[in-house]
C-alpha positions in Angstrom: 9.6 -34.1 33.4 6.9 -36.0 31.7 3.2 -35.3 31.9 0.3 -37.2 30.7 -1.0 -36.6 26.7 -4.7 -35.9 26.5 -6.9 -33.4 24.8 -6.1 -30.0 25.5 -5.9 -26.6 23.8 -3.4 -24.1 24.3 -3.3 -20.6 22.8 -0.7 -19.6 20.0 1.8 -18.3 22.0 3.3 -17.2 25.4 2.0 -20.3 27.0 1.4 -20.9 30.7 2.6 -17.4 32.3 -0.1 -18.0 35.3 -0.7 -21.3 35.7 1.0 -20.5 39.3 -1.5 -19.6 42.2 0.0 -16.5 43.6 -0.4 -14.4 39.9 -4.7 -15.4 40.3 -4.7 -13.4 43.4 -6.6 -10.3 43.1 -6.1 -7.3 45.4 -9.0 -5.2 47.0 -11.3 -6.8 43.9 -14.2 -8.8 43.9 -14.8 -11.6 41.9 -17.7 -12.1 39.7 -19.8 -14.9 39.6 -19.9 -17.1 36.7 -22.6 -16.3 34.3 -25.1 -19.3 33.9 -24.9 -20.4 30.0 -25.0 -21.3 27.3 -26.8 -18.4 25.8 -26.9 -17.0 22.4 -25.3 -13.6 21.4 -27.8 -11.3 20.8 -27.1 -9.3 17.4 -24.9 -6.0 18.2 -23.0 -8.8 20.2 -22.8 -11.2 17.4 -22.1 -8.0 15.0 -19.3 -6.7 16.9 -17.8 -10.0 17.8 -17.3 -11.0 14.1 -15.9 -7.5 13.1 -13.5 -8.2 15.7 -12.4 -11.5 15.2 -11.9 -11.3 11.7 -9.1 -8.6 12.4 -6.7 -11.2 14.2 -5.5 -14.9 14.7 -5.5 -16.8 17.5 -3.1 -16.5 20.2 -1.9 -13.3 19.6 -2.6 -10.4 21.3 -4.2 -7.9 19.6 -5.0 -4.1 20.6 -8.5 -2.4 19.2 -8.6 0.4 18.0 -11.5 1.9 19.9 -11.9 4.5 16.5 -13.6 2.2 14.8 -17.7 1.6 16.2 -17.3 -1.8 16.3 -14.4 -2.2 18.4 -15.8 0.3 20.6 -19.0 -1.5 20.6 -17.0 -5.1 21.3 -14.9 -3.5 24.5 -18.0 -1.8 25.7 -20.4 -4.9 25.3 -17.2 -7.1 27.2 -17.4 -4.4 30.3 -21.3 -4.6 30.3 -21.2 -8.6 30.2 -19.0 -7.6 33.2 -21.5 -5.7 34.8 -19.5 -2.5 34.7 -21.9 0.3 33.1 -21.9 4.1 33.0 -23.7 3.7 36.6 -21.7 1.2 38.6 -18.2 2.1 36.9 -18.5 5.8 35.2 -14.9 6.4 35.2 -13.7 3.4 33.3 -16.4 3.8 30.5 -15.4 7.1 30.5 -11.4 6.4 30.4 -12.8 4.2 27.4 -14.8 6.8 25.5 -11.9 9.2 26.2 -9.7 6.9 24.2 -12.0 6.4 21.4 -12.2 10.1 21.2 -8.6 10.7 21.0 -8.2 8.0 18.2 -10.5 9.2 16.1 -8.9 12.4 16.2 -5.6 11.0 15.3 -6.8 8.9 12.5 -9.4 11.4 11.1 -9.1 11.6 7.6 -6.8 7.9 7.1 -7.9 5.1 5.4 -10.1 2.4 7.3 -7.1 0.1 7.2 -5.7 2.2 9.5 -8.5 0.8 12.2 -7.6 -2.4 12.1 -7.0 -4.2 15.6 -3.4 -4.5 15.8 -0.7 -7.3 16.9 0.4 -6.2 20.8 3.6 -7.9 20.9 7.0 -6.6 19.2 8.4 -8.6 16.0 11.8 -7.9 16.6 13.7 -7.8 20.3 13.2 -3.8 22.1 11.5 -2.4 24.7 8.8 -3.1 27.6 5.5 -3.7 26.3 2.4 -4.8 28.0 1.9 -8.7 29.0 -1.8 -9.5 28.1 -2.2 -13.3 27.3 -4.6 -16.4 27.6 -2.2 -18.5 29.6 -3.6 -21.8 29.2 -6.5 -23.6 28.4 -7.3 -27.2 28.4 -9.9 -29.7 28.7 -10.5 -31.7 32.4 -12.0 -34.5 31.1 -15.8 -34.8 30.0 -15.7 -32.1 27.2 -14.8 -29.3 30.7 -12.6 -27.1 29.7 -10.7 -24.2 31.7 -9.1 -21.2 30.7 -6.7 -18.5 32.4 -7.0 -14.9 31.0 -3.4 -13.0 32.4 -2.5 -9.1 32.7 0.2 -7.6 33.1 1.0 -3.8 32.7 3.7 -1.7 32.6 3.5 0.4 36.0 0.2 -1.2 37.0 -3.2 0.1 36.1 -6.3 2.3 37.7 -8.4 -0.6 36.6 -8.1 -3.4 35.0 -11.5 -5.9 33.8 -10.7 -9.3 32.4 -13.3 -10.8 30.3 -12.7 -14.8 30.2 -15.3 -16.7 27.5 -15.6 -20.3 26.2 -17.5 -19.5 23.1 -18.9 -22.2 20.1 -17.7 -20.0 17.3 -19.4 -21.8 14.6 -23.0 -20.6 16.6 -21.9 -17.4 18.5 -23.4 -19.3 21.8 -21.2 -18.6 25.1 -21.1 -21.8 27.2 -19.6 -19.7 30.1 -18.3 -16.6 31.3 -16.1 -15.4 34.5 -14.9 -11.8 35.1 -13.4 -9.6 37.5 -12.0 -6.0 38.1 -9.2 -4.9 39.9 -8.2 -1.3 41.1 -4.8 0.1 41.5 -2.7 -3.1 40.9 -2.8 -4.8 37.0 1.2 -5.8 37.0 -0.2 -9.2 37.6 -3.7 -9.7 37.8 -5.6 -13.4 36.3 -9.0 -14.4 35.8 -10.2 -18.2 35.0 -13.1 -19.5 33.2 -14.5 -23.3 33.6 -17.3 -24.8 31.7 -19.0 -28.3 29.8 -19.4 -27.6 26.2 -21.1 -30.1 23.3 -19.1 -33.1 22.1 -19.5 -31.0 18.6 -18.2 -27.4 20.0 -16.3 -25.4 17.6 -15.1 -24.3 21.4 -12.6 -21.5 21.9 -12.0 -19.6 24.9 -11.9 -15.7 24.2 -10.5 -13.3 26.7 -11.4 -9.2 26.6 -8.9 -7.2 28.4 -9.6 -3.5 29.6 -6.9 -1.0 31.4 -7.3 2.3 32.2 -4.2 4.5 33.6 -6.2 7.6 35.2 -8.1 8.7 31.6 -6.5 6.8 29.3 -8.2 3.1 28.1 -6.9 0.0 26.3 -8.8 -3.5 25.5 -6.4 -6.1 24.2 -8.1 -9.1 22.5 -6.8 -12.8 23.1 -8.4 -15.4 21.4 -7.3 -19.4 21.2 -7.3 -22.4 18.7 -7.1 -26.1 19.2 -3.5 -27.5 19.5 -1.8 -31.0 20.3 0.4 -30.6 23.7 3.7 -32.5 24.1 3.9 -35.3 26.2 7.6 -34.8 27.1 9.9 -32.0 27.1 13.4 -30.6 28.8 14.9 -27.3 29.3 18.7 -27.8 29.5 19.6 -24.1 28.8 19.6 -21.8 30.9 20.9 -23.4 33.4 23.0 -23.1 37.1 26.7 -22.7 37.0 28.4 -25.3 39.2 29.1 -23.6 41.9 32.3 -24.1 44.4 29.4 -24.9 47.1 26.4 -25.8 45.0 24.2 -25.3 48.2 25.8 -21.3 48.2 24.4 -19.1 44.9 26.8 -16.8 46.2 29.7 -19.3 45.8 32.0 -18.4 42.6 31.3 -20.5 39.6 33.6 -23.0 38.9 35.7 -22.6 35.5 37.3 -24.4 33.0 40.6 -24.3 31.9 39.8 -21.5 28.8 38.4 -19.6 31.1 34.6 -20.3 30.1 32.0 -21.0 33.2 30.7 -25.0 33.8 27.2 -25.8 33.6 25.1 -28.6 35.0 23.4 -30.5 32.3 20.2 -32.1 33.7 16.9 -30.8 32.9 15.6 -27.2 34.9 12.1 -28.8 34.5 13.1 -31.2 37.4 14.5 -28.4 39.8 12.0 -28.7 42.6 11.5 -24.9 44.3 14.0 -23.2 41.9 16.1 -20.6 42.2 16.0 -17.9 39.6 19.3 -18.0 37.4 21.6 -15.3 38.0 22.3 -12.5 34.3 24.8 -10.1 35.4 25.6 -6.8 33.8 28.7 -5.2 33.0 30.8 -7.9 34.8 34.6 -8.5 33.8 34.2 -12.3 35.6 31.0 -14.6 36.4 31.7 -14.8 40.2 28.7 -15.7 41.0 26.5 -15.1 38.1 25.4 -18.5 35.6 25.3 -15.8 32.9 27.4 -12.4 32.7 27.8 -9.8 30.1 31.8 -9.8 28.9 33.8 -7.6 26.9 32.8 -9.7 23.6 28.9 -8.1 23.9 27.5 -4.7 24.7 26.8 -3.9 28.2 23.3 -3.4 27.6 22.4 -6.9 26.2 20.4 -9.3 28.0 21.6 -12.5 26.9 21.6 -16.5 28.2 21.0 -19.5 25.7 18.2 -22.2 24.9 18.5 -26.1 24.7 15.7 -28.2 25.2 13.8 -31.3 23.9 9.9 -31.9 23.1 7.9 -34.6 22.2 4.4 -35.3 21.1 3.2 -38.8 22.4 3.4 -41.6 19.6 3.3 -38.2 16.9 6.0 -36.8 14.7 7.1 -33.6 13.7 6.4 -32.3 10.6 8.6 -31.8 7.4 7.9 -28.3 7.2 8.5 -27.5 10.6 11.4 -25.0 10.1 9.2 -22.8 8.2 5.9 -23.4 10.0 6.9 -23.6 13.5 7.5 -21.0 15.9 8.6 -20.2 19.1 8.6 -16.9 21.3 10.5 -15.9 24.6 10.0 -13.2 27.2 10.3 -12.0 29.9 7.8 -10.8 32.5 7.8 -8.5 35.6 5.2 -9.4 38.1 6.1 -6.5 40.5 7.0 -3.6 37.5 4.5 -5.0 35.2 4.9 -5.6 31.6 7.8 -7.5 30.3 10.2 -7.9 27.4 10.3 -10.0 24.1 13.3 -11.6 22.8 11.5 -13.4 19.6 7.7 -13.6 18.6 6.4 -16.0 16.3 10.4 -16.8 15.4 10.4 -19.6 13.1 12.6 -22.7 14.2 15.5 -22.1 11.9 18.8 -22.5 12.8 19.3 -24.2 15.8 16.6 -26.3 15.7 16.5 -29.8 14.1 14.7 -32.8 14.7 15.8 -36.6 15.5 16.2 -39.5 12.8 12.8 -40.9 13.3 10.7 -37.5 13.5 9.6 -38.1 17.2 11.3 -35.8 18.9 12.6 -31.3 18.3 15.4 -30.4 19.5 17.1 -26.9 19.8 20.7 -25.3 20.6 20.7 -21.9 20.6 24.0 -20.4 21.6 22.0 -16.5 22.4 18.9 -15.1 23.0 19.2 -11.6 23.1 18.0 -7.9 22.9 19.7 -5.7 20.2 19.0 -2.6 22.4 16.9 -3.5 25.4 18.2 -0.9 27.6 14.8 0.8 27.8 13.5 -2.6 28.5 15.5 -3.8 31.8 15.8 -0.2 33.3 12.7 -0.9 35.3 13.8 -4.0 36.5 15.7 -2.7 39.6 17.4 -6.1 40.1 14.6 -8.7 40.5 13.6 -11.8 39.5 11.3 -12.1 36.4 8.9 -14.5 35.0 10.8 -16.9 32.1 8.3 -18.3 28.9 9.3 -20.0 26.5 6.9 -21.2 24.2 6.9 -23.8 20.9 4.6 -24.4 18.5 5.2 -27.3 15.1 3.5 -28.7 12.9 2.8 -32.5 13.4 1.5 -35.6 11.9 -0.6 -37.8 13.8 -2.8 -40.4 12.5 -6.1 -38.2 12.3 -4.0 -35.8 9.8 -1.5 -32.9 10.2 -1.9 -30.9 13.4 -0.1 -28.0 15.7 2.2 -29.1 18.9 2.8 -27.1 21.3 4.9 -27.0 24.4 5.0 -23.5 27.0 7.9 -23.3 29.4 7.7 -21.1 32.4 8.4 -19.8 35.5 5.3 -18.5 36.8 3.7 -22.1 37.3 1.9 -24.0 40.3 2.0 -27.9 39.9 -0.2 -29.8 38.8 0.4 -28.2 35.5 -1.9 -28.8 32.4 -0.8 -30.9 29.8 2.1 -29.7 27.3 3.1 -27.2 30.2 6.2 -27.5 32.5 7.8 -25.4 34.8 11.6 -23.4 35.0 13.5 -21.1 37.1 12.8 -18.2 36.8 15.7 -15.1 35.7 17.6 -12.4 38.1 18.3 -9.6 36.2 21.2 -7.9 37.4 20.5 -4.8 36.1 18.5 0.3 39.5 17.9 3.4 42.2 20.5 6.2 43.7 21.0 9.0 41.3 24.6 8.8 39.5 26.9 11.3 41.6 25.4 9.8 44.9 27.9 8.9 47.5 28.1 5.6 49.5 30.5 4.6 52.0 32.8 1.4 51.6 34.3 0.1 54.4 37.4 1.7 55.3 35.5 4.9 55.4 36.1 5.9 51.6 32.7 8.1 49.8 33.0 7.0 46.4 29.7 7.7 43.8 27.6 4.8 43.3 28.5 4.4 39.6 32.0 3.7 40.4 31.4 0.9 42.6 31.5 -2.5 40.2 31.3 -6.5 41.7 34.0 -7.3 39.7 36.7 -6.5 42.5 33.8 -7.6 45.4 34.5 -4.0 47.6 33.2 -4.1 51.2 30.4 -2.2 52.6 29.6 -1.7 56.1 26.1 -1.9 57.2 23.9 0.0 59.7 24.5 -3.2 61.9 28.2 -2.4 62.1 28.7 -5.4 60.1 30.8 -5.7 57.0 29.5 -7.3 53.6 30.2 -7.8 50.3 29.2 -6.2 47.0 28.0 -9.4 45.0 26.5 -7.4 42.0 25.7 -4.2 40.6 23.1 -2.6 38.5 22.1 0.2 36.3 19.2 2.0 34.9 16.7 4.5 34.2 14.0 5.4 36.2 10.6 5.5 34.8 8.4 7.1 37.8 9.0 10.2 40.0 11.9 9.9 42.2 11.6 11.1 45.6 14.7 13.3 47.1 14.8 13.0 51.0 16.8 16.1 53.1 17.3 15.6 56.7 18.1 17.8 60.1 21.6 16.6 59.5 22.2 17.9 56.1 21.9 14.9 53.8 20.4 15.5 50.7 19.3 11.9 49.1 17.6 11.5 45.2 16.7 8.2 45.5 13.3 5.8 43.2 10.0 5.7 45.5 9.8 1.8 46.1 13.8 2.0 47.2 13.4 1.5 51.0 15.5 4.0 53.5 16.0 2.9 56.9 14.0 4.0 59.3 13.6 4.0 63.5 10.6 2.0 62.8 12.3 0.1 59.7 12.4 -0.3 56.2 10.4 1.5 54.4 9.9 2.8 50.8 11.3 6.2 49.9 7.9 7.7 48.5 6.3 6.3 52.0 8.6 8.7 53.9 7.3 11.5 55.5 8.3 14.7 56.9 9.1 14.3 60.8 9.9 10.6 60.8 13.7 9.2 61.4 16.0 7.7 59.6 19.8 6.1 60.0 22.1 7.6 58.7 26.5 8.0 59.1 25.9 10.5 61.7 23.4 8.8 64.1 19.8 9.3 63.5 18.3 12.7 62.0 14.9 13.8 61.2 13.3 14.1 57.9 12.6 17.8 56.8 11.8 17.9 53.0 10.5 15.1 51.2 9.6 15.9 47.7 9.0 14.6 44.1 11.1 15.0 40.7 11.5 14.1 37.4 15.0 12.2 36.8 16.6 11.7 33.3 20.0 10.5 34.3 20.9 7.1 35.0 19.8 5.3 38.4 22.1 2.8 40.3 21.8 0.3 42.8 24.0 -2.3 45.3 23.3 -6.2 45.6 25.0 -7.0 49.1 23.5 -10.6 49.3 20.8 -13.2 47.7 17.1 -13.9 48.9 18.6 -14.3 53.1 17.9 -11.3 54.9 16.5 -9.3 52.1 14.1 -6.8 54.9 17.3 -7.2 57.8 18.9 -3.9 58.7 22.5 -5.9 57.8 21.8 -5.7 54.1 21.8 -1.4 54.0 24.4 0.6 52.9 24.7 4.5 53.2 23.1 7.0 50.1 24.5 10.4 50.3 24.6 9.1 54.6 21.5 8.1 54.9 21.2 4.0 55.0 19.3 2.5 52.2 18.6 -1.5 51.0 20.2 -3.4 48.7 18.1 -4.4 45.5 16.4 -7.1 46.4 15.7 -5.4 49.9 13.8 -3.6 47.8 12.2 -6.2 45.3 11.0 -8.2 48.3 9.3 -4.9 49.8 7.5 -4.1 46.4 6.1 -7.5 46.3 4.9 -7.9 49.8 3.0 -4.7 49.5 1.6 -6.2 46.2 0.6 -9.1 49.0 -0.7 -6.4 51.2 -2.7 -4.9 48.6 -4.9 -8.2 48.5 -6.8 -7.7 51.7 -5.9 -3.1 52.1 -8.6 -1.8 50.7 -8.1 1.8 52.5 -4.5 1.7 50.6 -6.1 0.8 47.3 -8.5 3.7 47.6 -4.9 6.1 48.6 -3.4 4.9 45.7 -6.0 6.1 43.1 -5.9 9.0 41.0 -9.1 11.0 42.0 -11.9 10.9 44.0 -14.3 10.1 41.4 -11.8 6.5 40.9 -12.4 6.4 44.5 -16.3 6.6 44.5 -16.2 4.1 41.3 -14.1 1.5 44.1 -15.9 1.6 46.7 -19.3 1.1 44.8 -17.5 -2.3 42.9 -16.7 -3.5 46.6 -20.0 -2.7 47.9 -18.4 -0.2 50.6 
């Protein structure tokens, strides 16, 4: 795909996450006008906003430590610039000051190095961390420039306030400023900034992050620096299997003769409406998975490859690009919040090069992978994430050395700014009935869960009668509560809260279940008469009995200890249309907060 070169900025890293529409959607919140600028910072602001930006670099995340005065001062300062005070949002200043209060006593006595804002995102592959990026900024023409502030946390929030600045750092004057709040969502939550700066603007965009989980607070700092985008690039890896019927991703992929699985070879940038490519887990075959775990790698590695091409206009890549360049991968949950990190700031060693006359990098790399990211996909429940991968090289153009960059992702909504381009996105494989839970295959066998696996494709038969095929498995650990379900008839189901059970009335989660109500199960229909919550340590498990067709029909359920239940992404498509619903459900937003005094503090910031 080739987009136009022409000035634009980019952050370090991560890219264009939310350039796509649906992520700027804010549920239940209400958006902030833009404040009229420029203005100059007064003093504490100017104070605070030095101390702060001396401690990172641009485009990296960075968490304060709210310990130190200063950082306190900065977070507290963003809020107020977001109108959110002790008197229209007392909890989250005091979910702030709690914070502060905590760290202080946990570094009381340490050395003021030990207050230093630190880097957010892992250096090495591991676990789920928090998503809190500037996803893209750019000029429009006419020295207008837009930015994208993007949050995404791990379980969603209480509260989340995004900050989004364009700020003359050379003069502490802010140009312009946009903010908004949003209550009892933050998995994927955006706020944009627009505004006409001087010719001479030493312009960065700054964005100020808040979060509160019930009376805990964190503000993550993103700031940005001025960057050359590509005018070209490809992504040729991953990529789809050839299939036996390309039109069917549940067709087989097609293999060669040594056994290894055929790929097409055109660019994913030029997939229009993508599917998301298909990782499978503990698979002895691909079937119909483009990437699957064999007996060569551990069962709990996440692993695809990475080919691709960028150029910079009539630029070349630097010499020193191995050692200065840098590229970072993740992966994102829009529904789960947070995401996962396969490299951060890697430098574009080995399997990178670049062509014979400088103009364009290239890369090959055979794996990307987690060394133990089992605590990273267990709350993925078998769902499509959000792909980014981002580049950054040193150049030479004929002004003088300068930065590239190009940002690859899934989460996109064409037109897309300058040096960004848009992929499939990735299906992890990977859960939601308790191991030792019994389901029924089609001849009538109960066999646990755990023991069912995709490679020999058993049959399940469905509340409709009908028979279907188990195309993939997955496994896990649950993170949340899980909800166990007992019924008139003597079932007796542990089962996550967002898995949906089948009702008289329907699908519906398992934590939305109530005592009294009817569900399917093997014996006919039987009432609910204990529905409780418990802590879970053991492993979770969960059925994939088809692709995005039918994902809310009664013919993708199977039966849970006899009680009919929806296949994964049954149950991915219900948590995202209740992130949908959450949009315009105010009166669920308000059921969904901790206390009443979160409560009061909503319905003040929507004027109810």
């Amino acid at each position: 795909m080739g987009i136009s070169l022409k000035s634009c900025f980019a952050l370090g890293m991560l890219g264009v996450l939310c350039a796509a529409g649906s992520a700027s959607a804010q549920p239940a919140s209400a958006q902030q006008p833009a404040a009229q600028a420029p203005r100059k910072m007064s003093d504490e602001e100017a104070k605070a906003f030095a101390h702060v930006m001396g401690m990172v670099k641009p485009g990296q995340p960075y968490r304060l430590n709210l310990a130190d005065p200063q950082q306190l001062a900065f977070t507290q300062l963003a809020l107020a610039t977001a109108g959110r005070t002790a008197s229209t949002a007392p909890q989250t200043l005091s979910s702030v000051n709690a914070a502060a209060v905590r760290s202080k006593k946990q570094l009381r006595g340490t050395r003021s190095v030990d207050m230093l804002a630190q880097p957010m995102l892992a250096t090495v592959a591991g676990g789920p961390q928090d998503i809190e990026i500037i996803s893209n900024f750019g000029s429009e023409g006419s020295n207008v420039y837009t930015a994208t502030g993007y949050s995404s946390v791990i379980g969603g929030t209480t509260q989340t306030t995004i900050t989004m600045q364009l700020v003359d750092t050379a003069n502490n004057i802010v140009y312009a400023t946009n903010t908004n709040a949003q209550y009892a969502g933050g998995t994927d939550f955006s706020v944009s900034v627009t505004g006409q700066l001087p010719a001479n603007a030493n312009v960065a965009a700054v964005a100020t992050f808040v979060t509160s989980q019930g009376d805990t607070s964190n503000t993550t700092l993103v700031t940005t620096t001025k960057m050359v985008p590509a005018s070209t690039g490809t992504m040729t890896a991953p990529n789809y299997c050839v299939r036996t019927n390309q039109s069917d991703p549940n067709s087989s992929c097609v293999l060669n003769s040594d056994g290894t699985t055929q790929y097409l070879t055109g660019s994913t940038t030029l997939v229009p409406n993508p599917q998301p490519i298909k990782i499978c887990f503990q698979r002895g075959s691909a079937q119909s998975c483009d990437y699957y775990n064999n007996t060569l790698r551990p069962a709990s590695t996440v692993f695809f490859p990475s080919a691709g091409t960028a150029v910079f206009g009539s630029n070349t890549v630097g010499d020193s690009y191995a050692t200065e360049g840098r590229f970072t991968a993740t992966i994102n949950d829009p529904v789960g919040g947070g995401g996962c990190v396969f490299s951060n700031n890697a430098p574009l060693g080995t399997g990178w090069s670049v062509s014979a006359d400088k103009s364009t990098l290239q890369w090959n790399l055979a794996q990307l992978s987690m060394v133990d990211p089992s605590s990273c996909t267990r709350y993925t429940g078998g769902r499509p994430m959000n792909y980014m991968f981002y580049i950054e090289t040193p150049l030479q153009t004929t002004s003088g050395p300068n930065t590239g960059f190009l940002s690859f992702s899934s989460a996109y909504s064409p037109p897309m700014a300058p040096g960004n381009l848009g992929i499939p996105g990735i299906f992890l494989e990977d859960s939601c009935l308790a191991a030792g839970t019994l389901v029924q295959l089609a001849d009538g066998q109960q066999v646990p869960v755990e023991s069912i696996t995709a490679d020999n494709q058993p049959k399940i038969r469905t509340a409709t009668g009908d028979v279907r095929t188990v195309l993939g498995t997955a496994s896990g650990v649950e993170l949340r509560p899980m909800v166990r379900l007992k019924t008139s008839s003597g079932h007796d189901l542990l089962i996550t809260g967002t898995h949906p059970v089948l009702t008289t009335k329907g699908l519906v989660m398992s934590r939305d279940v109530r005592v009294g109500d009817v569900v399917r199960t093997d014996k006919g229909e039987a009432r609910i008469v204990s529905a409780t919550t418990e802590e879970y340590t053991g492993k979770v498990y969960s059925l994939r009995l088809g692709w995005f067709d039918e994902a809310r029909s009664d013919g993708r359920t199977h039966t849970a200890g006899g009680i009919f239940v929806g296949d994964s992404i049954s149950q991915w498509q219900m948590e995202r249309d209740e992130l949908q619903r959450l949009k315009a459900d105010k009166a669920e937003v308000e059921r969904r907060l901790p206390d009443d005094k979160w409560r009061a503090e909503y319905r003040r910031f929507i004027g109810k």
